[in-house]
N, C-alpha and C positions, 0 to 999 in steps of 0.2 A: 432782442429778446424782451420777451415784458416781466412785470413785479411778478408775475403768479410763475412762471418758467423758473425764474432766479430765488424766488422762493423755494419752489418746489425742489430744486437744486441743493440748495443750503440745509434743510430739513432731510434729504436724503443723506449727504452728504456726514451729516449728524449723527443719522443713523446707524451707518457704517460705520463709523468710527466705534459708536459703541456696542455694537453688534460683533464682535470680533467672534473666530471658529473658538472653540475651547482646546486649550492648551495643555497637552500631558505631558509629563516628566515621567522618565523613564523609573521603573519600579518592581519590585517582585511582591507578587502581591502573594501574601503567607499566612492563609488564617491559622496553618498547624503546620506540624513539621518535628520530626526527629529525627536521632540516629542512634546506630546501635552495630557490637559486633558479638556474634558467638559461633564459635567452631569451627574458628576463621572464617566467615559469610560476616559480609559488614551492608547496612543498607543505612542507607541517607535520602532522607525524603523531605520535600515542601509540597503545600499545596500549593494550586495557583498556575501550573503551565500542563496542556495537554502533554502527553508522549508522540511525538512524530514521525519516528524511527524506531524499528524494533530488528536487533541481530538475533538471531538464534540458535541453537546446538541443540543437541539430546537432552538436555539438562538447565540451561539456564539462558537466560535472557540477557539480553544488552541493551539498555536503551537510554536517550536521552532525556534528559530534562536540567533543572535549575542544580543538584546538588548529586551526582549521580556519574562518580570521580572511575568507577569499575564496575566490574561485573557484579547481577546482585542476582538473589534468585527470589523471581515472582510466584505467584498463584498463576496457575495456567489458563489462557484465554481460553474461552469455552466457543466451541465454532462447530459448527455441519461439516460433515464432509463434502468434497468440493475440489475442482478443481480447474486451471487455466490454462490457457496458451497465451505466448505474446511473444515477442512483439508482430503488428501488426501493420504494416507488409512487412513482412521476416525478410533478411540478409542471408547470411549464410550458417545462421544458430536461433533453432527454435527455446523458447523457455518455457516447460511446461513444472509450473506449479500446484503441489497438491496440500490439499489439507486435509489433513488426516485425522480422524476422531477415532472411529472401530473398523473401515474400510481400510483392510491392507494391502490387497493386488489388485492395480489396477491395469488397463490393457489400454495400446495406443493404435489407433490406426491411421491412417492419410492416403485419403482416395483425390485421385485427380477431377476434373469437373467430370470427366470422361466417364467416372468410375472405377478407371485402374486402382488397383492395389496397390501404393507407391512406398509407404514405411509401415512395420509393425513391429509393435515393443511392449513386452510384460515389464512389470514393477511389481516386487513383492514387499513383504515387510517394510513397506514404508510408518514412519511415525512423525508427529507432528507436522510441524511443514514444511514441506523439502523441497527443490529446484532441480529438474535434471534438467538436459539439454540434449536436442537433438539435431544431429549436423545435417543443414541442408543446402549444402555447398555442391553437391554433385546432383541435384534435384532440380530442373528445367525452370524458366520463370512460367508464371501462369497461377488459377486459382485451384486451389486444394481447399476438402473439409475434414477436418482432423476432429476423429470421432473421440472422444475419451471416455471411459465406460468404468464399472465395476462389475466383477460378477454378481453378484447380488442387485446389480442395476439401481442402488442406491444414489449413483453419480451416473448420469448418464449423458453426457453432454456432446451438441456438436459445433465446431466451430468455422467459421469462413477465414480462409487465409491464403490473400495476398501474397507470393513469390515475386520480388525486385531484381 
């Protein structure tokens, strides 16, 4: 190998060294932060970590973060109405998710690629967001479009679903 190789080796070699990745220590990073209780409702907050997780009921919320030991009750997400299906190829339990804002009945339908009529299902008084499920354990494999609608046709959605 010649002087300029063995150089050029030594000088890289240098640089590396001093060029290292930068190195974090683990930390909660908190520019504010309190807590508080009244009326038996306690909430504990920092800043510093998104929400990842959210549990929910008629009334209050569950979620995770840095200081957030039980249940607290939030301001409510503010969302469109909307709604899902999944999983996608479905087993034998469809999950259909709704999000509900002013849209309360909503309607399900599931045509075969054929066009058969294979499931239908009303939903009324739905609120916030709720999860039902639909069994499709006695429902042939093949592909289905599961219409989800509202009267009002505010939500009008169709979707492609896979049977495994």
């Amino acid at each position: 190998m010649n002087r300029f190789g063995v150089l050029l080796m030594i000088v890289f070699a240098c640089w590396l060294r001093e060029s290292r990745a930068q190195q974090l220590q683990r930390a909660v990073v908190s520019a504010d932060g309190n807590s508080g209780t009244v009326s038996g409702y306690s909430l504990s907050a920092t800043v510093g970590q998104a929400v990842y997780t959210t549990g929910t009921s008629t009334n209050y919320y569950i979620t995770q973060g840095f200081q957030q030991p039980s249940l607290i009750t939030i301001i409510e997400p503010s969302y469109q109405d909307a709604a899902d299906a999944y999983p996608n190829p479905v087993g034998n339990e469809l999950t259909v998710k709704f999000y509900v804002n002013k849209v309360k009945k909503y309607t399900i339908e599931i045509f075969s690629v054929m066009g058969n009529l294979v499931h239908t299902e009303n939903f009324y008084n739905l609120e916030g967001i709720e999860k039902h499920y639909i069994d499709f354990s006695e429902i042939p494999r093949g592909l289905y479009f599961i219409h989800i609608f509202s009267d009002n046709k505010i939500v009008n959605r169709v979707i492609k679903i896979e049977k495994m």
